[in-house]
N, C-alpha and C positions, 0 to 999 in steps of 0.2 A: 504493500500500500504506500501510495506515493502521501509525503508528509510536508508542508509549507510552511516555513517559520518568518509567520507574518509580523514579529518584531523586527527580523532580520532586514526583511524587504521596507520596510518601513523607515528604519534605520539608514538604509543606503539612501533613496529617495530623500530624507531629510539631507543628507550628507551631498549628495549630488545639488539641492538647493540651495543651501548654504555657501554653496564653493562659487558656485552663480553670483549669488548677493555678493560675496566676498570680491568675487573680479570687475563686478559694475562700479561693485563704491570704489574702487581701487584702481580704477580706468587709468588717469591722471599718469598713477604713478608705475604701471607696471606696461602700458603700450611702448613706453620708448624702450623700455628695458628689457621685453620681448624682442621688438623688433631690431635693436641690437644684439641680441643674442641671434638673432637667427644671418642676420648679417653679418655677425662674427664668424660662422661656420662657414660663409662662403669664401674669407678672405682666410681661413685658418691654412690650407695649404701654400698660399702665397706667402705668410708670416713665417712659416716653417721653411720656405727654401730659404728665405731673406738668411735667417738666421743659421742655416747649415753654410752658409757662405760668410760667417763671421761677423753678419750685421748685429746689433742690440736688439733686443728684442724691443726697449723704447723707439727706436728708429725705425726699427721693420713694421711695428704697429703704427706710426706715424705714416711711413708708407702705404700701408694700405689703407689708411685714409685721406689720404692725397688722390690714390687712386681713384675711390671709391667720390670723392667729388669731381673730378675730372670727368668720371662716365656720366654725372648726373648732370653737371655744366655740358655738357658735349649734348645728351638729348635736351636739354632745354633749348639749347640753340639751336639742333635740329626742330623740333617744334617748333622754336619760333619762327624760324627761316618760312616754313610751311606755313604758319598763321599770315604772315607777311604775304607770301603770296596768294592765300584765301582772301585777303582785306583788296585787293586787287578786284576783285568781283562783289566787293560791297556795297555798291551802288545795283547793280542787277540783282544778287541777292534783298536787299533791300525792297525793288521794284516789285520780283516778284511774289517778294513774302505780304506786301503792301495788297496786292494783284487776291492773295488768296484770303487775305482779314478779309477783304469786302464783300466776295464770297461767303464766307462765314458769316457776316453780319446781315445777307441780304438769306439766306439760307435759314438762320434765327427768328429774321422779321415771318416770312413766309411759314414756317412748321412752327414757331411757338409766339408769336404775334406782341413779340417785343421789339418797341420799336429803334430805329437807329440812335433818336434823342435819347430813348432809355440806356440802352445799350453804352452811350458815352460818358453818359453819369457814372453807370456802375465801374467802368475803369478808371474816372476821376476818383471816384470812393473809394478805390485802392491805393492812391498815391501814399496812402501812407505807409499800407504793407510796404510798398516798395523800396522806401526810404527805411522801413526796419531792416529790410530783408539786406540793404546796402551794409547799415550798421553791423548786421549779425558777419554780413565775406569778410568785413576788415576785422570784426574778432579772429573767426575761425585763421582766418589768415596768420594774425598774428597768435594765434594759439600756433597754428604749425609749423610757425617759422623757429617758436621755442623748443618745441616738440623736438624736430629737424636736428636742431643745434645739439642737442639732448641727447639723440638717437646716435651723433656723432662720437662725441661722449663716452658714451656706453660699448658703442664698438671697441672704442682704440683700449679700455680701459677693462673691458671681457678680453682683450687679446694678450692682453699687459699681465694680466693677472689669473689665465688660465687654468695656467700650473696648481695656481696658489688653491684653486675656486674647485678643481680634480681632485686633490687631496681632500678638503673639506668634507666633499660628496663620499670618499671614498674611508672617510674618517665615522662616519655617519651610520655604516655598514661595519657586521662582525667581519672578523680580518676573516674568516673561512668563506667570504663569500663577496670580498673584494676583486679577486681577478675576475670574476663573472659581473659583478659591477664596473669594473672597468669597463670590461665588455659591451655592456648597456650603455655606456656613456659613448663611448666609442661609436656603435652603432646609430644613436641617436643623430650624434655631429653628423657622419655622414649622410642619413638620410636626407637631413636638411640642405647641407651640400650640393646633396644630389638633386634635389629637388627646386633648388634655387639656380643651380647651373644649367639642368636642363630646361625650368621655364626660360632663364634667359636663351638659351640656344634656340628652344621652342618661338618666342616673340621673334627671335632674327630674322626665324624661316618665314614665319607667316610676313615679314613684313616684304619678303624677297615677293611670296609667291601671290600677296594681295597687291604689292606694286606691278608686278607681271601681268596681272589679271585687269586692275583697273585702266592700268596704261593700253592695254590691247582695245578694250571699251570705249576709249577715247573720253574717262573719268575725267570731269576737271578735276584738279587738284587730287590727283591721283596718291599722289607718295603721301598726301597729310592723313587722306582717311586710310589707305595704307597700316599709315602709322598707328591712327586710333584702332582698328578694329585688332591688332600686334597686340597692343597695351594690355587694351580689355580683355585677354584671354588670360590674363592673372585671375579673374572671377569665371569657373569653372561654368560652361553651359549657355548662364545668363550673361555673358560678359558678349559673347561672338558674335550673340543673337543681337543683343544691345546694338552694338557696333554695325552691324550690317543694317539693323532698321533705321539707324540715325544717317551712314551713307546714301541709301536710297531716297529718304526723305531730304537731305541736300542737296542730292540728285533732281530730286522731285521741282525745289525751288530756285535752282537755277534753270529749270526750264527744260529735264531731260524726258525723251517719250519714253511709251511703256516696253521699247526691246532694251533701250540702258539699261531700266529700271531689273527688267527680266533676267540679262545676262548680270549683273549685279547678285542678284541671288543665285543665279547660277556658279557664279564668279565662288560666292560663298560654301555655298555643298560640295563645290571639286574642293576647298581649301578643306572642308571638314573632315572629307572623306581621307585626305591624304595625312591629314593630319590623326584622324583614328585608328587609320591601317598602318601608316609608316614609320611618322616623326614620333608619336606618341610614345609604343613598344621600343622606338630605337634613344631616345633621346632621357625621356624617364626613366624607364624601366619597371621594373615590378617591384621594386620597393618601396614607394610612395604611392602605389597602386589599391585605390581604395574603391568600392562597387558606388553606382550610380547614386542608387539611395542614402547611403552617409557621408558622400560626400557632400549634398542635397543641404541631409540636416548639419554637417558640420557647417557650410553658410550659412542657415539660418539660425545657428546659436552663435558664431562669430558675427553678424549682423545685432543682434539681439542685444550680446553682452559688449561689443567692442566700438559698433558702428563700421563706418569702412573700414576703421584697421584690422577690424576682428574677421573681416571679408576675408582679405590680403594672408591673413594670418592664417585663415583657417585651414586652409589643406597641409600644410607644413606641420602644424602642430598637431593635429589627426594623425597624418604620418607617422610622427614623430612619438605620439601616444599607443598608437597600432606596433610599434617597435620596441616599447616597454613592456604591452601585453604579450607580447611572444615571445618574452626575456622573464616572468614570471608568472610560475606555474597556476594563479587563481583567479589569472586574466588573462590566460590562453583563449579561451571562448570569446572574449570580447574581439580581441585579436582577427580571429578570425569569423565572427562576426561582420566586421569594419572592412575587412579583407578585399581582397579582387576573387570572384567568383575564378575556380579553374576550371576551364574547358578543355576539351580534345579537339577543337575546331580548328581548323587549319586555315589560312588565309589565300585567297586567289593564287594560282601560279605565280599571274605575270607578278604581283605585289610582292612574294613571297621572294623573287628572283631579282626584284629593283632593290628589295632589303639588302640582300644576302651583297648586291652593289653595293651599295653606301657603306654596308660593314667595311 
């Protein structure tokens, strides 16, 4: 007879709620110092050659946060470059976005019989939202410009201090079961690693093969949304999808018909498809490999408790908790729970044969 110890289950669910409340009140101070840690993991084998080559480990941490501003300076001015030459069509942009409010306001008057006087009032009666909604970008702004500064911080300062912060972990743990703790620790850094270097390798390709596709289409400003629809594939799903509805609707009001429109999304399902059959299994791999469904809710609890950062955050640290469960034995189930489903399905020849290329 199966027996349920409804303290027990009771007990964890409090426990899983608590840890919740604990990471929302604690937002402030533990975003920057996640996402320094996970940043850290990317720059750790770059600190380690520095320092096999007789650099200080203060200098080699210094370095890779030289680095690590440089690639963020470098895309900022690639985006800007692009914005630059989107503001080039801001007067047609403009015209046409102009073209379709009046559309919409003559579409209003006719199915719900409000009329255009009305209609102008009520977005006067917004000016003020507007002027909050101004005041609230220059907070957040300057919230993330601290943030930023912070996250920098916490990098150089988790790399500086590694050694020290291993031990600790490792101190924490009966000595009979430190080298298997190591282990776990070990494991973890690299998952994130891995995970951080293949999404960057991952946004490169997509920005190759979305620049290839829009420029064929005769996209304006092809390399900018390129570049956006790259980015947003940091948000697993909803990001791609995001990205491609927002290309085709700038599509829309620069004045494009409906076969741009068409080969636009077509543009997109060759990108998904190549990116699920090829770059994905070759560039990730199976260790950040987690099934549809939780990686789902792992956004919508990084959404929930973190906001966007919790987004950003959220597959890595799934990951990276899927990596602790199958490192101990009372969270093996969850593990593989969270897991990538295994199949015996095999992928098209010709796919199978372009891999086995790239390898």
């Amino acid at each position: 007879m199966v027996t349920i110890n409804i303290n027990s289950i009771l007990k964890f669910l409090a426990s899983i709620f608590l840890a919740i409340a604990g990471l929302i009140y604690a937002k402030t101070l533990l975003v920057p110092i996640v996402i320094g840690g996970v940043l850290a993991t990317l720059f750790l084998p770059m600190s380690r050659r520095l320092e096999r080559h007789r650099v200080s480990k203060f200098f080699a941490a210094l370095l890779c946060i030289l680095t690590l501003v440089c690639i963020i300076v470098f895309l900022g001015y690639l985006l800007g470059w692009q914005i630059t030459e989107l503001a080039n069509d801001l007067g047609l942009i403009k015209e046409k976005a102009l073209a379709i409010a009046a559309d919409m306001q003559h579409f209003i008057f006719n199915h719900f019989g409000i009329t255009l006087t009305e209609q102008t009032q009520i977005i006067k009666d917004q000016q003020d939202s507007v002027a909050w909604l101004i005041q609230y970008i220059a907070g957040s702004l300057a919230s993330f410009i601290t943030a930023f500064l912070l996250t920098l911080i916490y990098v150089f300062l988790l790399l500086f201090y590694r050694g020290h912060i291993k031990q600790f972990i490792l101190q924490l743990s009966p000595e009979s079961q430190r080298p298997e703790v190591e282990q776990l620790v070990m494991s973890a850094a690299n998952v994130s690693q891995q995970y951080l270097l293949g999404l960057s390798k991952m946004i490169a390709c997509l920005w190759i093969l979305y620049s290839i596709g829009f420029s064929i289409l005769g996209l304006k400003n092809a390399v900018f949304f390129a570049i956006l629809c790259g980015f947003l594939e940091i948000v697993p799903f909803i990001g791609n999808i995001t990205g491609t509805a927002i290309t085709v609707l700038a599509a829309a009001t620069q004045g494009a018909d409906l076969g741009l429109m068409a080969g636009i999304i077509v543009t997109y399902a060759g990108v998904q498809l190549t990116q699920a059959w090829i770059l994905g299994p070759l560039i990730l791999g199976p260790q950040v490999s987690l099934n549809p469904l939780f990686t789902i809710v792992a956004l919508v609890v990084g959404e929930m408790v973190w906001g966007i950062p919790g987004i950003i955050l959220a597959i890595p640290l799934a990951a990276i908790f899927k990596i602790i469960c199958d490192h101990i034995t009372p969270l093996k189930p969850f593990g593989f729970l969270i897991g990538e489903i295994k199949t015996n399905r095999e992928p098209p020849k010709v796919i199978k044969n372009f891999k086995n290329w790239v390898k």
